[in-house]
PyMOL CGO cylinders between C-alpha atoms (Angstrom):
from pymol import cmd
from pymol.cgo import CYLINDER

trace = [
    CYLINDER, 119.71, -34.76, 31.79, 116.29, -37.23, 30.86, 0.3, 1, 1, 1, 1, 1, 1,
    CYLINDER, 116.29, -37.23, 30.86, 115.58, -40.30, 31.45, 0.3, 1, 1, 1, 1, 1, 1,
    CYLINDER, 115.58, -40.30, 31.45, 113.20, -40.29, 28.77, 0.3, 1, 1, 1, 1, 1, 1,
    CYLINDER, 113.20, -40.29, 28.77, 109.44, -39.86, 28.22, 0.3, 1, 1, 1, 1, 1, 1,
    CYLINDER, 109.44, -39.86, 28.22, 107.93, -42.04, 30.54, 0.3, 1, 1, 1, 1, 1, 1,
    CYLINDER, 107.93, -42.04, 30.54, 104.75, -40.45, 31.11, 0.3, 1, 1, 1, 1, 1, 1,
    CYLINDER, 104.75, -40.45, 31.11, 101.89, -39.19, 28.93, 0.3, 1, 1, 1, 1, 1, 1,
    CYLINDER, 101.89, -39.19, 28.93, 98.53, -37.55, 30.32, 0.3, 1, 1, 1, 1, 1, 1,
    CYLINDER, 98.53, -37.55, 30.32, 95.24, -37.53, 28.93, 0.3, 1, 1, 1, 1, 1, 1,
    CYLINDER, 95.24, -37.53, 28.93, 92.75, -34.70, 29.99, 0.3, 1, 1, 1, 1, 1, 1,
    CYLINDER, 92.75, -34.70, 29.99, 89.38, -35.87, 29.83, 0.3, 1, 1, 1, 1, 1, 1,
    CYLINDER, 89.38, -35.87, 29.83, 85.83, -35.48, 30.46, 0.3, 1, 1, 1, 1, 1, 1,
    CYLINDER, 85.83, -35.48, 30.46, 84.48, -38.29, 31.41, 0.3, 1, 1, 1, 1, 1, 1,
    CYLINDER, 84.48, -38.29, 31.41, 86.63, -40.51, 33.87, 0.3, 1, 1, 1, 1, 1, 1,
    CYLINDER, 86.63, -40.51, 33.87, 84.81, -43.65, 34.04, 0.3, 1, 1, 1, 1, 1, 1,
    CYLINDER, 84.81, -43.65, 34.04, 84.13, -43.71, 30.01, 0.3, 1, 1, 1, 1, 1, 1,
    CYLINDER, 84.13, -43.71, 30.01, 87.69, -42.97, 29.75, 0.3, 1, 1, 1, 1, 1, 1,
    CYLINDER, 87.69, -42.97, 29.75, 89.30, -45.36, 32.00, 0.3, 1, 1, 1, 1, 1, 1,
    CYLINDER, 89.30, -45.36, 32.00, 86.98, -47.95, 30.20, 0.3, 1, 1, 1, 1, 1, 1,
    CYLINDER, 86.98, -47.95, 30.20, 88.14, -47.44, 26.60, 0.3, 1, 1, 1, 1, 1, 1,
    CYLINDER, 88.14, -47.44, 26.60, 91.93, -47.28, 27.71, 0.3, 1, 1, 1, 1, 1, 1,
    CYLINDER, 91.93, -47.28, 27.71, 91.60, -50.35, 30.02, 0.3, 1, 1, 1, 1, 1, 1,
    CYLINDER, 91.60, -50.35, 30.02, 90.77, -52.16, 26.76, 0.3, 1, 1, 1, 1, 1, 1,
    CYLINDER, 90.77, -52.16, 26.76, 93.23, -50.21, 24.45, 0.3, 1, 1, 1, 1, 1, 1,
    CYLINDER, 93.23, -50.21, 24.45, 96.32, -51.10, 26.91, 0.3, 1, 1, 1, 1, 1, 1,
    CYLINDER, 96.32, -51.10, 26.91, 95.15, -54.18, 28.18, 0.3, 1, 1, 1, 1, 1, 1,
    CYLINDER, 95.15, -54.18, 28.18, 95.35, -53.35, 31.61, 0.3, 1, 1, 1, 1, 1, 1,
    CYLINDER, 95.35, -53.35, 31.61, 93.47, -52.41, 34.96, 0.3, 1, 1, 1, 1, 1, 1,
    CYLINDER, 93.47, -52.41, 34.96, 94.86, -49.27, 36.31, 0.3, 1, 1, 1, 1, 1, 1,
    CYLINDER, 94.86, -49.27, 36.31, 97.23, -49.04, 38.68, 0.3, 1, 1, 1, 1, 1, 1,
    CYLINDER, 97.23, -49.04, 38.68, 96.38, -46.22, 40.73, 0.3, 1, 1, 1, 1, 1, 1,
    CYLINDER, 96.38, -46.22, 40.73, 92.13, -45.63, 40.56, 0.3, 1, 1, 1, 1, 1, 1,
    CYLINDER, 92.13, -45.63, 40.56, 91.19, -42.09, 42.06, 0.3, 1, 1, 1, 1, 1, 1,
    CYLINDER, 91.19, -42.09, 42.06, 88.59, -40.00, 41.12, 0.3, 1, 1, 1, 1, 1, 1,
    CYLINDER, 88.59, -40.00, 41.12, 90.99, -37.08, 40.34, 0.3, 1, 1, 1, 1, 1, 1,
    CYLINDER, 90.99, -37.08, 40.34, 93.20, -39.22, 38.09, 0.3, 1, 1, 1, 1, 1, 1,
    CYLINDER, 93.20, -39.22, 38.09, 93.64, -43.12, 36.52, 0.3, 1, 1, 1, 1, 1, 1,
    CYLINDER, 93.64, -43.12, 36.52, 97.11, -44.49, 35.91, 0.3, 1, 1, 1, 1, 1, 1,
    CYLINDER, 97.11, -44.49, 35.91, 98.04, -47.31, 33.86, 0.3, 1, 1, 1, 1, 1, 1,
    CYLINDER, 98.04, -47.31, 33.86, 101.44, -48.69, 33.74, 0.3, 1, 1, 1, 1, 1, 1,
    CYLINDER, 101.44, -48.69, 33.74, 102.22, -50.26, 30.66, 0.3, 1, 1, 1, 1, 1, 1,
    CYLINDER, 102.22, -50.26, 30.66, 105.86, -51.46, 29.85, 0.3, 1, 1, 1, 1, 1, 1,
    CYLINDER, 105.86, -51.46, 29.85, 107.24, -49.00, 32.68, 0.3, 1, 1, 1, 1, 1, 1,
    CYLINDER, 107.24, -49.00, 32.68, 105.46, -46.16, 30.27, 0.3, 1, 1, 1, 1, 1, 1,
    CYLINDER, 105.46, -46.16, 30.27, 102.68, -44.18, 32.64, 0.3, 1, 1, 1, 1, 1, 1,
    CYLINDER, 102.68, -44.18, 32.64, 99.69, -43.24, 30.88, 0.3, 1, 1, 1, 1, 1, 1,
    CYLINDER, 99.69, -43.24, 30.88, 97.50, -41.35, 32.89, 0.3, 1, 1, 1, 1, 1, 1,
    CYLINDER, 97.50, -41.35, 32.89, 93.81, -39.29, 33.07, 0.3, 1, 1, 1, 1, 1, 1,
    CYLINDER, 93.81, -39.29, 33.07, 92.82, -36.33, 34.40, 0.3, 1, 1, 1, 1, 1, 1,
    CYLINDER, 92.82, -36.33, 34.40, 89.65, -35.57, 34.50, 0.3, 1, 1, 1, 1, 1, 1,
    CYLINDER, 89.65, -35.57, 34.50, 90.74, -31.73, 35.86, 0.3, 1, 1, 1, 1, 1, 1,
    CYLINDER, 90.74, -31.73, 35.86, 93.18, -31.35, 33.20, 0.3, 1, 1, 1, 1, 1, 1,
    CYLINDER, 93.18, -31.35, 33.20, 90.53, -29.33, 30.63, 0.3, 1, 1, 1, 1, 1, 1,
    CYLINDER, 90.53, -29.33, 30.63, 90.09, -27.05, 33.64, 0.3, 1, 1, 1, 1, 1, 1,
    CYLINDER, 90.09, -27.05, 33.64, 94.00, -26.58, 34.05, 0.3, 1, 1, 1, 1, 1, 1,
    CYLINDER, 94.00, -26.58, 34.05, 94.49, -25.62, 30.35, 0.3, 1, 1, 1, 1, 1, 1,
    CYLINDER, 94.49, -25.62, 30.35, 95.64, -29.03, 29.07, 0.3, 1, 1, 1, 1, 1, 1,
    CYLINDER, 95.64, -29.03, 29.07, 94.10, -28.93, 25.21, 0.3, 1, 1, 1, 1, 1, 1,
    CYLINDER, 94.10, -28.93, 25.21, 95.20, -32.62, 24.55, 0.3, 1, 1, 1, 1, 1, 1,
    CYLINDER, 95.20, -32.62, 24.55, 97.70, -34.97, 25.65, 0.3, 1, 1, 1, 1, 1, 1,
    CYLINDER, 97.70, -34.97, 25.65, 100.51, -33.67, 27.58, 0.3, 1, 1, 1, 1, 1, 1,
    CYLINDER, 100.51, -33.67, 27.58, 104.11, -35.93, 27.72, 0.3, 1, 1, 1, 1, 1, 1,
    CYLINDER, 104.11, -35.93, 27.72, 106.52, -35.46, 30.77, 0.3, 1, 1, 1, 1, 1, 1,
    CYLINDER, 106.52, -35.46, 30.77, 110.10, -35.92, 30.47, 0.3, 1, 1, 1, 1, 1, 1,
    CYLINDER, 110.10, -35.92, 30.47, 111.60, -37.34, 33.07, 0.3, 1, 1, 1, 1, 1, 1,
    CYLINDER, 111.60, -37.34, 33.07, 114.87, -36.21, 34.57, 0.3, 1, 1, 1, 1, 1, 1,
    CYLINDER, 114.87, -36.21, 34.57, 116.62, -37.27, 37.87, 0.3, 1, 1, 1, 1, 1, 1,
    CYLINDER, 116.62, -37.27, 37.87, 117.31, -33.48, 39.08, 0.3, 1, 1, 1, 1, 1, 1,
    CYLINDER, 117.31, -33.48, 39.08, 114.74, -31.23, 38.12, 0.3, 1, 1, 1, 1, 1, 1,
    CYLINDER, 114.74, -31.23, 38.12, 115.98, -28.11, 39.53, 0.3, 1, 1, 1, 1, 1, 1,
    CYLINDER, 115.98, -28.11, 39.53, 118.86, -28.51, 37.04, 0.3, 1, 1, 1, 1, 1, 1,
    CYLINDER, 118.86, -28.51, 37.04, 117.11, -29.78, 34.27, 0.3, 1, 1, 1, 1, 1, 1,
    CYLINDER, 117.11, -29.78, 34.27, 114.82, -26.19, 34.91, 0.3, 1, 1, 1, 1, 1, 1,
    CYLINDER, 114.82, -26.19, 34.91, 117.82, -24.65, 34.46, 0.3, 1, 1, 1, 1, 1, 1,
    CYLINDER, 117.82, -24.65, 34.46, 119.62, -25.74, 31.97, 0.3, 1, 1, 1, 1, 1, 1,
    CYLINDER, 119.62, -25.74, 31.97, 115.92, -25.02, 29.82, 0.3, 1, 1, 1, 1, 1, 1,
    CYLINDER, 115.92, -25.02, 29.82, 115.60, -21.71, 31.00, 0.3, 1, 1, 1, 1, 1, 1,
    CYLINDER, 115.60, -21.71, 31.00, 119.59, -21.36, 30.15, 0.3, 1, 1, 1, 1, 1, 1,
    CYLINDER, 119.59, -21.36, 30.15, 118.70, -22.71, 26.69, 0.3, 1, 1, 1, 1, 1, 1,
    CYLINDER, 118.70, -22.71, 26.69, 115.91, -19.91, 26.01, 0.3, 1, 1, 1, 1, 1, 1,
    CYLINDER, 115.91, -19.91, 26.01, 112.76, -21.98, 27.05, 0.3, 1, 1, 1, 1, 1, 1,
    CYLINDER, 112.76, -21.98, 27.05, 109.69, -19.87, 29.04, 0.3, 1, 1, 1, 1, 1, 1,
    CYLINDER, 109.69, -19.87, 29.04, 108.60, -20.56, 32.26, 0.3, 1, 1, 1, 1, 1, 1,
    CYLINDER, 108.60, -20.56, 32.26, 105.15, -21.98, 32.54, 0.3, 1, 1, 1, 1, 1, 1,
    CYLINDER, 105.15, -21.98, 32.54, 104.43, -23.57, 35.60, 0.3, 1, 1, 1, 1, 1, 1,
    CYLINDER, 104.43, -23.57, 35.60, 107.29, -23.29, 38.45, 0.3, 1, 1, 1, 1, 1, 1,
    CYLINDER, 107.29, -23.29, 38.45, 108.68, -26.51, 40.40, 0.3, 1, 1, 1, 1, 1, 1,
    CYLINDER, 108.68, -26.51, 40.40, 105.46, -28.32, 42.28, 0.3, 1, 1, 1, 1, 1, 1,
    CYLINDER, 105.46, -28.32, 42.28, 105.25, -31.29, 44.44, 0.3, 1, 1, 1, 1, 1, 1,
    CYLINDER, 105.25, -31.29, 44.44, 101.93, -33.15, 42.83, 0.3, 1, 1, 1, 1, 1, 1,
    CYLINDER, 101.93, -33.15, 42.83, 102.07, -35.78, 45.67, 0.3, 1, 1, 1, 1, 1, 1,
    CYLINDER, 102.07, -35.78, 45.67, 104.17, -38.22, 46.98, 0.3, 1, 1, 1, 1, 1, 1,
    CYLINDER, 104.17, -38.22, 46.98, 107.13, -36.33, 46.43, 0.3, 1, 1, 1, 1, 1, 1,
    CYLINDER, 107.13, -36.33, 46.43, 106.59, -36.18, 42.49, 0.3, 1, 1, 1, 1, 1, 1,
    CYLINDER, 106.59, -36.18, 42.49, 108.04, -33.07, 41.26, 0.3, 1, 1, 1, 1, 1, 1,
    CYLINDER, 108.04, -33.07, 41.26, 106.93, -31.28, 37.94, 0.3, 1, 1, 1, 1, 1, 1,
    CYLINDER, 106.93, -31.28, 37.94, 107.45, -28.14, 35.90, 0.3, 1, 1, 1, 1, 1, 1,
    CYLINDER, 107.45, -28.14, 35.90, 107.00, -26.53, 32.71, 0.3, 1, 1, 1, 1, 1, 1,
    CYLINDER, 107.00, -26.53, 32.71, 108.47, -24.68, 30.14, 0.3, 1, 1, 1, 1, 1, 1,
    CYLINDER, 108.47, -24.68, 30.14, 107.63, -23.69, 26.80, 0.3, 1, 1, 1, 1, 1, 1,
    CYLINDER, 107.63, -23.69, 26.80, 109.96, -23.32, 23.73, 0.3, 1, 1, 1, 1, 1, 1,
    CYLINDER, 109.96, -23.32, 23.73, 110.21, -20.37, 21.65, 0.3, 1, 1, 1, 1, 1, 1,
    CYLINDER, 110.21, -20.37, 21.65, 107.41, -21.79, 19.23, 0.3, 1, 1, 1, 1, 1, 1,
    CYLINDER, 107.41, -21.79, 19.23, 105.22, -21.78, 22.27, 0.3, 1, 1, 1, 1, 1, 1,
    CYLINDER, 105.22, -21.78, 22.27, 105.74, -25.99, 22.39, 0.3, 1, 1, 1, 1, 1, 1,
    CYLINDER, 105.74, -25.99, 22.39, 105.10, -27.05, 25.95, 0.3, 1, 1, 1, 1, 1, 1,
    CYLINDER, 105.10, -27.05, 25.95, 108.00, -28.80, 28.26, 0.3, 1, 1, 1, 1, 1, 1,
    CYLINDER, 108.00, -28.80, 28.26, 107.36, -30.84, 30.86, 0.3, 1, 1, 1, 1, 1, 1,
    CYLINDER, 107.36, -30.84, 30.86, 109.58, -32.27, 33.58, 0.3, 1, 1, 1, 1, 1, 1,
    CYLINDER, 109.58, -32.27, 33.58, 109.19, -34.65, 36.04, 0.3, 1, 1, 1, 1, 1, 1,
    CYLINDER, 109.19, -34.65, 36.04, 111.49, -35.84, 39.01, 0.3, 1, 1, 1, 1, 1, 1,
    CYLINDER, 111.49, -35.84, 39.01, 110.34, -39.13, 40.64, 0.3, 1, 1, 1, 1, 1, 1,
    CYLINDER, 110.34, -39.13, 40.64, 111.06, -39.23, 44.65, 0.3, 1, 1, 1, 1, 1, 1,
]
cmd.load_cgo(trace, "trace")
């Protein structure tokens, strides 16, 4: 069903202070520069900021699982017992995600690449 984690998010406050101290803790410029989120591709591992995320709920870093049919992966979670949190979305560009949350309240995130 996953491909893996290949994506964590960051919520934070202050963008540009932000993209500054992980620049120099990955070792990279960012590949994709907006001012409602900073990705930086490190070793085909996405590590991205979002400077909204506080506002969405996101208490601290949030890790998406990717899977190459999300509708099924939902699924098979919900089938399992997992909660649903936030229902299939299209985040741009095709990029699917959704949430689910175990019975300890443990968020699940999914992600579908176009």
């Amino acid at each position: 069903m996953t491909e893996g984690i290949k994506a964590i998010i960051y919520p934070v406050g202050d963008l540009a202070k932000a993209k500054t101290l992980y620049g120099k803790l990955l070792g990279v410029e960012p590949d994709m520069d907006e001012s409602y989120y900073v990705n930086f591709n490190v070793e085909c591992q996405d590590v991205g900021l979002d400077p909204n995320g506080h506002g969405q709920g996101m208490t601290g870093p949030v890790v998406y699982w990717h899977v190459d049919d999300i509708e099924k992966g939902l699924q098979d979670l919900l089938g399992a017992g997992a909660k649903t949190q936030h229902a299939i979305r299209d985040v741009g560009g095709g990029k699917l995600i959704a949430s689910v949350e175990d019975a300890d309240g443990n968020a699940i995130e999914l992600h579908q690449s176009p």
